[in-house]
TIDREN-57538 format. One record per atom (N, C-alpha, C): z, y, x; residue in three letters. Coordinates in steps of 0.001 Angstrom, whole numbers, plus 500000, padded with zeros to 6 digits. Layout:
BEGIN
ZYXALA...
//
This chain:
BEGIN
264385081616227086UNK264967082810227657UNK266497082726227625UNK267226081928226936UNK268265082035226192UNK269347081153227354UNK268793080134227996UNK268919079183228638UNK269146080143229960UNK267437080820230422UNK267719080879231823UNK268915082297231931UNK269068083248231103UNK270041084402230475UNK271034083497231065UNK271620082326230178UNK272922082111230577UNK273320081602231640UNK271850081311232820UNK272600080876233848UNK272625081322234953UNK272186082406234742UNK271673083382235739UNK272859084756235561UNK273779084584234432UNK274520085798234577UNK275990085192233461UNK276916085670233992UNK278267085420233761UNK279009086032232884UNK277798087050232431UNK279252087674231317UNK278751087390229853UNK277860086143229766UNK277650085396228554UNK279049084247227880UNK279386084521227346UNK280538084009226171UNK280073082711225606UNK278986082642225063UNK278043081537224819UNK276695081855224296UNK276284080729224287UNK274663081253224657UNK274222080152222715UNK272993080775221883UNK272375080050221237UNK270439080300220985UNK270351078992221970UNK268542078464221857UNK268107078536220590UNK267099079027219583UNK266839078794218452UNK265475078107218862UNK264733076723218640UNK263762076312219174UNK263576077008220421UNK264411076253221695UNK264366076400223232UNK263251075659223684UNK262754076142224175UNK261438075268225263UNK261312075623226417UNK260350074817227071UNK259798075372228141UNK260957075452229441UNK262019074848229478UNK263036074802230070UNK262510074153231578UNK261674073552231497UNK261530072607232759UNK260773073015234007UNK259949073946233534UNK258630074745234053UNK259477075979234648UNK258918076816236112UNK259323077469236472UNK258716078991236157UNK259102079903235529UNK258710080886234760UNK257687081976235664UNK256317082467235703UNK256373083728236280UNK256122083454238053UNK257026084449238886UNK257218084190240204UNK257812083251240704UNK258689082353240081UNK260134081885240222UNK259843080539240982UNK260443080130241601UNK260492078857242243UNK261097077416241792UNK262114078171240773UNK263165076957240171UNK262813077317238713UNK262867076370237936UNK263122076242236067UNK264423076505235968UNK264133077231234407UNK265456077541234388UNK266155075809233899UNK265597075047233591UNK266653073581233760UNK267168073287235306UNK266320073937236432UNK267134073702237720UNK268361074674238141UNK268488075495237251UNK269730076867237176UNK270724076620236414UNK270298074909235827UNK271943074484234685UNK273381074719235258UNK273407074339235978UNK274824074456236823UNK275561075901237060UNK274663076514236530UNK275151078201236646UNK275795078658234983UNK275483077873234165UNK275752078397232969UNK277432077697232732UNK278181078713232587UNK279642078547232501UNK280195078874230505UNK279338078709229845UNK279530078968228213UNK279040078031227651UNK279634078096226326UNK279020077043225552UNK277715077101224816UNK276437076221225131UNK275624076066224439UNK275492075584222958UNK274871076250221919UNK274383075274220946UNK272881075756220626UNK272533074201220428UNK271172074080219725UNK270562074052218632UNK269811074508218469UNK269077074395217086UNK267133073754217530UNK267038072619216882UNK266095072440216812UNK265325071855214976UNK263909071693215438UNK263432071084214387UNK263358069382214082UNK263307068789213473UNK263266067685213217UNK262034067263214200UNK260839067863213865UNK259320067696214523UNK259233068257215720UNK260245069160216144UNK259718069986216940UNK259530069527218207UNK258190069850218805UNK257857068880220328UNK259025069356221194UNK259327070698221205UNK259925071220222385UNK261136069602222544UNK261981069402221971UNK262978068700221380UNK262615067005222285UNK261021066479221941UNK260846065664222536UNK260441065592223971UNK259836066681224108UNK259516067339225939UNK261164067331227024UNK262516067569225908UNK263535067341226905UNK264517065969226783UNK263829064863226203UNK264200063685226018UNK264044062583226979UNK
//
């Protein structure tokens, strides 16, 4: 959520994923993932993942 939030709207400062997933898949009605809406996010990301965590290997 955190992801497609920041790229879909501009008055985010910076954005933080706590175990982000599901980035690739297009949500709902939507036509695009929010990984195809990267180019819209103008803040700084940080991540937090798990050592194990699949999400982590799903965007590798």
């Amino acid at each position: 959520m955190v992801w497609l939030m920041a790229a879909t709207n501009p008055v985010f400062k910076a954005a933080v994923p706590y175990y982000g997933g599901n980035i690739m898949t297009p949500w709902g009605a939507a036509t695009q993932s929010p990984f195809d809406l990267t180019s819209g996010i103008n803040c700084p990301i940080l991540f937090h993942f798990g050592r194990e965590d699949q999400s982590l290997y799903r965007l590798t």
